[in-house]
C-alpha positions, 0 to 999 in steps of 0.5 A: 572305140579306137582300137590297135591290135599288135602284130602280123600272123595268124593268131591277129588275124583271128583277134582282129576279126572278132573285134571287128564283130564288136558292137563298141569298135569304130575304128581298127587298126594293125601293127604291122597287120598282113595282107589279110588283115588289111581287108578288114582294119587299117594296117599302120607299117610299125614293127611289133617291137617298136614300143616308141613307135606303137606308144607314139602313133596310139597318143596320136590317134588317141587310141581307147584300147590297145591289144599286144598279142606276141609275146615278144613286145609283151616280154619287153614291157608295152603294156607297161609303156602304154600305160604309163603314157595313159593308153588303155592296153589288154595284156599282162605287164613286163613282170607278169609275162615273165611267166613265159618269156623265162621257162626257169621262172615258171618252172621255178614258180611251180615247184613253189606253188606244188603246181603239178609239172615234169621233174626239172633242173636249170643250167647257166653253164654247158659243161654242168648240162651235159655232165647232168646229161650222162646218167639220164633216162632217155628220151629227155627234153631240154628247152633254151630258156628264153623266147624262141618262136616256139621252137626252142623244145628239143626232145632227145632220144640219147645223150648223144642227142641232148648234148647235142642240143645243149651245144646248139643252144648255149654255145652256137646260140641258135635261139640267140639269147634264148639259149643263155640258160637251159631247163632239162626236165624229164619226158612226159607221156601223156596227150597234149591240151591246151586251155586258154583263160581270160584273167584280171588278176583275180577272177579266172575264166577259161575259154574252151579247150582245144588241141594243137598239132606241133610237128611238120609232117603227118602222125607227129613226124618231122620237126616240131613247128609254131602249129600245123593245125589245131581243132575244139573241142579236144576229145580228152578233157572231161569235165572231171580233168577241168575241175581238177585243172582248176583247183590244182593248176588255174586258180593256184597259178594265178594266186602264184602270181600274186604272191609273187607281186606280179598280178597277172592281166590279159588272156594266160595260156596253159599247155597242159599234157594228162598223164598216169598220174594226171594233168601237169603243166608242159609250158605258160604262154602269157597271150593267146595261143597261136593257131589255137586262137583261130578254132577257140574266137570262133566259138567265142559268143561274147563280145570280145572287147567287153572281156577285154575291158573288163579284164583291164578293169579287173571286173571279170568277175561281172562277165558271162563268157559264152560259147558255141557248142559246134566244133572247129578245125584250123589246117595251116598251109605253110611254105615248102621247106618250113620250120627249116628253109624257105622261099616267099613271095608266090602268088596266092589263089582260091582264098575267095573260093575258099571262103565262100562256104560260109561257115569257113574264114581263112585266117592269114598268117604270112602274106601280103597284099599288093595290087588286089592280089595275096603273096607269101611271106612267111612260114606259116602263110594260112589257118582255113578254119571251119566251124561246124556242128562236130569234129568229123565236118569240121575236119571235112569242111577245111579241107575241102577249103585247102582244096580249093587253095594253091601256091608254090611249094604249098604244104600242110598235114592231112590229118588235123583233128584225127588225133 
């Protein structure tokens, strides 16, 4: 198979690393790609968000599958064109991606369905917002409705705080048109999850849990990021929460869907958080997470593009996904000053030295090659990732791996997995 992964950071690296272990691939390619990518497929220089140019160079080169990972070009309708242009595409279509590229849809979807969530309300206009505002219980969460790179979550602590928040969202348009709409909901106590799943539509199949770790600096301090690191299996979720997710929030989400005429195809994200009163729904994500995908692939054992293929051919159902039962950690090492100000273009060493321990791959999220050598570009710049028989060696092991890496104002938390 001919196959195009959409995308530059570290979630495709991931995807396309465990593609290239595919038995069907023949040739592999990247859109954009980033330095690390290009070590292992063939980086083409066409944005994520050109669906013209993606559909055009897949005819080309005739393609025979193509996966769109962001979830921009996602939200945009690709899948959708490259099917209409007769392209082979693993993702789910511009109606079915709705479910995250609207928070007020899903949250709205929910409520339908009785999928358990945070009590939520939906504001067009900041002056309504702030009104609601006034009599609220603190802390308090308001979201900018839209796509915003992960960042679009703002838990205020006071009104003060969340009006802040709605002004900066819906009136100095800080996430863009992401903030034309807000959704306030209450603050949920509880420990954060994630669970990704394989889904056609009509079979639901989870991949194994993991937990990520959002904000910038050491004990959950700072600025909430894209993912500082992320480990699998969690701690938390038992076999008795899983069951419980599955009647009460995977299966009916899916089902949701279709009620609403929006069959759901590709690989569908849950942030779940387990509270007193028992695992509700934070967010959907319509891809796969991202760095939760660099600790769940590597424990992936099934051929990843016999899953894809059978997702598109909705016969999921025919599948056995298994997993390797060692834990994995991923620490990213991001450039100083990230989510905030940053600079780029530092020169990257000990990537190699890294990865000589063979039970560790770094995944590259923000670089670029040039003649031989890895540059920064971007916030988030690697995931060293280790897979190893529990969740203290695997800890060990990537750090051990960070150790051995340096650039320029390099930063990353010391303690991934310790949650």
């Amino acid at each position: 198979m001919k196959v195009l992964v959409v995308g530059s950071g570290g979630r495709e690296h991931a995807l396309v690393w465990k593609i290239a272990q595919s038995s069907l691939v023949e040739e592999l390619y990247c859109a954009p790609g980033n330095g690390g990518i290009s070590a292992i497929a063939q980086c083409v220089p066409i944005k994520a968000m050109d669906i013209e140019g993606i559909v055009k160079f897949s005819k080309e080169k005739q393609m025979d599958m193509v996966v769109v990972a962001p979830d921009d070009p996602l939200a945009a309708g690709m899948v959708d064109a490259l099917e209409e242009a007769g392209i082979r595409a693993f993702g789910p279509n511009k109606a079915a991606a709705v479910i995250e590229s609207s928070k007020s849809f899903a949250k709205e979807l929910m409520k339908k369905y009785n999928i358990p969530t945070a009590d939520y309300e939906v504001f067009d206009n900041s002056n309504d917002a702030i009104n609601y505002l006034k009599d609220k219980k603190y802390p308090i969460v308001v979201k900018a409705d839209g796509l915003a790179l992960g960042k679009g979550v703002i838990i205020a602590q006071s009104f003060e705080e969340a009006k802040k928040a709605v002004e900066s969202i819906m009136e100095d348009k800080v996430f863009g048109d992401a903030g034309r709409k807000v959704v306030i909901e209450e603050f949920l106590v509880g420990k954060e999850v994630s669970m990704l799943a394989f889904t056609d539509g009509k079979t639901i199949k989870t991949m194994v849990p993991s937990q990520d770790h959002k904000r910038a600096l050491d004990n959950d301090q700072g600025l909430n990021t894209g993912g500082m690191g992320t480990f699998s299996p969690s701690r938390i979720y038992t076999d008795e929460i899983h069951n419980y997710c599955m009647e009460k929030i995977y299966k009916p989400t899916i089902e949701a869907m279709n009620k609403e005429g929006r069959k759901f195809k590709g690989v569908l994200y849950f942030g779940l958080i387990l509270t007193e009163d028992g695992p509700k729904v934070l967010e959907y994500n319509a891809r796969f997470g991202d760095p939760e995908t660099q600790v769940v692939l590597p424990r992936l054992q099934t051929d990843i593009l016999e899953i894809f293929n059978a997702v598109i051919d909705e016969r999921l159902d025919e599948i056995e996904t298994e997993w390797d039962n060692n834990a994995c950690v991923c620490v990213i090492m991001a450039s100083g000053g990230y989510p905030e100000k940053y600079n780029t273009g530092y020169e990257i060493t000990g990537i190699e030295e890294a990865e000589r321990d063979i039970n560790t791959v770094v995944f590259h999220a923000g670089t670029k090659r040039e003649n031989g050598k890895y540059y920064t570009a971007g916030g988030r710049v690697l995931g060293v990732t280790s897979l190893e028989s529990n969740l203290e060696a695997a800890i060990k092991k990537a750090y051990e791996g960070v150790s051995k890496i340096s650039f320029e104002g390099m930063h990353y938390r010391k303690d991934i997995g310790k949650k």
